[in-house]
C-alpha positions as CSV (number, residue, x, y, z in Angstrom):
1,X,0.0,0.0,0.0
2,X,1.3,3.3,-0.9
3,X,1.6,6.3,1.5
4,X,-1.3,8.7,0.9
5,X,0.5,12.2,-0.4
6,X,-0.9,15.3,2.0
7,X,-0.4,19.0,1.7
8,X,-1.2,19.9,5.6
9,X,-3.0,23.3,4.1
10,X,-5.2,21.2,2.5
11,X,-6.0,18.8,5.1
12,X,-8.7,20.7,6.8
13,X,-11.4,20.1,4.3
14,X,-10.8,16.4,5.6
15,X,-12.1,16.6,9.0
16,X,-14.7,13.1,10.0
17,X,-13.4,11.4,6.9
18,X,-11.2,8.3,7.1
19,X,-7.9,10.0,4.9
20,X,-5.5,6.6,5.8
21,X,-5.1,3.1,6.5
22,X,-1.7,2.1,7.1
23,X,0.1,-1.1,5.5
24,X,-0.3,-4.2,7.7
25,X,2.8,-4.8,10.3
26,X,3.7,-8.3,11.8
27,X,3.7,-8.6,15.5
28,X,6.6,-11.2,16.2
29,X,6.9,-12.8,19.5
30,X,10.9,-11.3,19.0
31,X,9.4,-8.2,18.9
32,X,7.2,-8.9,21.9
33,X,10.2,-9.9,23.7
34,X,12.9,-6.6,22.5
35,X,9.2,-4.4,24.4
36,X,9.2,-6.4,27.6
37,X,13.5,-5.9,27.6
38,X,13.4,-1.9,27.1
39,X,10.3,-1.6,29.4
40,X,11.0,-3.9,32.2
41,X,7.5,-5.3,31.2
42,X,7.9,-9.7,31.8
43,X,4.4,-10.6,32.4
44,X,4.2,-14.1,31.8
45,X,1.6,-13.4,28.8
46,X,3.4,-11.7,27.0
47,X,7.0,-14.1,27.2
48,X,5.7,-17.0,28.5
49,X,4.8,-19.0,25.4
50,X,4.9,-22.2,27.0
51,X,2.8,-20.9,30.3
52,X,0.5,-18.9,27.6
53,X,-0.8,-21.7,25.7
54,X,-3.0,-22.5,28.7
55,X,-4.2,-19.0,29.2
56,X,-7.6,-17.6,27.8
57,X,-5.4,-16.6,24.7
58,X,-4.0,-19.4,23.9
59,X,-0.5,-18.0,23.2
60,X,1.3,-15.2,24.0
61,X,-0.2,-11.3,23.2
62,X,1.6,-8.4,22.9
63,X,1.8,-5.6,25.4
64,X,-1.3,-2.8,25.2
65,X,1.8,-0.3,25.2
66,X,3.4,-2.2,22.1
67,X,0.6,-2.1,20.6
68,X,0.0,1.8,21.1
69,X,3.6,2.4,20.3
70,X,3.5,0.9,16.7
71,X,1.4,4.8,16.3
72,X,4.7,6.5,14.6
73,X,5.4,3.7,12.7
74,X,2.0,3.0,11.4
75,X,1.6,6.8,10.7
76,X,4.6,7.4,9.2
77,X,3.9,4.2,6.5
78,X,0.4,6.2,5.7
79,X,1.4,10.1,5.3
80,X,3.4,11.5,3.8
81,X,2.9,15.8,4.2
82,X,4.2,17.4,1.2
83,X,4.6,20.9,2.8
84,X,5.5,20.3,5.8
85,X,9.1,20.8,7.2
86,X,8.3,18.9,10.9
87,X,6.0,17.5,12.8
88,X,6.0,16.6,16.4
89,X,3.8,13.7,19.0
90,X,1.9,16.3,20.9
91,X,0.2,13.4,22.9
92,X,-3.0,11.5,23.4
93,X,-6.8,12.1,24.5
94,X,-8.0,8.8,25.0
95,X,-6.6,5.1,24.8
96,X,-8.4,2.0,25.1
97,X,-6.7,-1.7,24.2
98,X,-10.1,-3.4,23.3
99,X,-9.3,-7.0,22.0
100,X,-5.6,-8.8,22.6
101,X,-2.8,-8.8,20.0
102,X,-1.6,-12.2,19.6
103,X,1.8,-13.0,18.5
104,X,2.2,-13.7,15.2
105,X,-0.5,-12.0,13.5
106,X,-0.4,-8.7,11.7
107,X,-1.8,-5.0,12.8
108,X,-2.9,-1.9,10.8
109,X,-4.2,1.4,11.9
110,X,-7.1,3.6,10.0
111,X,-6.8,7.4,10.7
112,X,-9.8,9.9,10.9
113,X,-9.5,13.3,10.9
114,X,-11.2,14.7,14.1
115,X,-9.5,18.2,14.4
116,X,-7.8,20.5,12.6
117,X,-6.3,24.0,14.6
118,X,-4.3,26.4,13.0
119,X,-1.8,26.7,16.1
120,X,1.5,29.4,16.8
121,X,4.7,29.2,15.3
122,X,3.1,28.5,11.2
123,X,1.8,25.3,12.0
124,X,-1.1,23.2,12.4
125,X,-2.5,20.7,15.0
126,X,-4.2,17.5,14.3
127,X,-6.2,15.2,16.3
128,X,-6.8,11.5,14.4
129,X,-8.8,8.9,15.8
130,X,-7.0,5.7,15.3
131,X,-8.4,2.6,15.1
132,X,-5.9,-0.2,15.4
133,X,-7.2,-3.3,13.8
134,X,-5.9,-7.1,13.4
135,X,-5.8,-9.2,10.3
136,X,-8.7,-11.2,10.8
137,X,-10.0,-9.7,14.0
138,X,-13.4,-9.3,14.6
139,X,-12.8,-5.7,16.6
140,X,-10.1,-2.9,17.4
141,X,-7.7,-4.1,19.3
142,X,-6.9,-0.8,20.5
143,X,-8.8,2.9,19.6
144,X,-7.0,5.9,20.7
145,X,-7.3,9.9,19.7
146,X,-3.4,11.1,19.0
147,X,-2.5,14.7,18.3
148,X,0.4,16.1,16.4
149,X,2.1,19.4,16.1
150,X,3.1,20.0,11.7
151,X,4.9,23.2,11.3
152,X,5.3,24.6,7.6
């Protein structure tokens, strides 16, 4: 999937309409793993896959905060802003991990347009509801609002 070409001046006649969906990303249990070792995060469910099998899951999930973290990547494999020199994470509103992210199977996030603020310094803040979805899922496995700083 090819990323979706943006001029941020012209993104504002965009707002409630779905303007991305990013390519799909493998979550690896070796990724699973390199999360747990920079975060200090071992739970057994998500590096246990022995101990996991016998869990409601059946196998080892990914952590909610891996999941959440893919954002940049995800993003940045969907847009790409034409006119825009930088843009910066200005944060989140609102995150929910809805549905587990099992090892193995592969992610993708779908980007609304819920705001768009003219803001100081020639630049522009957005706020995208992101929907993170997995192949084959029946729902999200994680919804969160995520606002960035562009500057022209």
């Amino acid at each position: 999937m090819a990323k979706t070409a943006i001029k941020l001046r012209e993104l504002e006649s965009k707002i409630g309409q779905e303007v991305g969906i990013s390519p799909w990303v493998e979550i690896l249990q070796e990724r699973i793993d390199l999360f747990a070792e920079a975060t200090g995060d071992f739970q057994w469910i998500h590096v246990d896959p022995k101990r996991a099998r016998d869990s409601p899951f059946g196998g080892t999930i990914a952590h909610g905060f891996l999941t959440l973290s893919m954002l940049p990547k995800l993003s940045e494999s969907t847009f790409e802003f034409a006119d825009r020199k930088m843009g910066v994470n200005y944060g989140l509103n609102k995150v929910r991990f809805t549905s587990p992210v099992p090892a193995g199977c592969r992610i993708r996030a779908r980007f609304v347009l819920a705001k768009f603020e003219k803001i100081e310094g020639n630049g522009v803040q957005t706020t995208w509801g992101v929907t993170f979805e997995r192949e084959g899922g029946d729902k999200p496995v994680c919804v969160a609002e995520s606002i960035g700083r562009h500057y022209f």
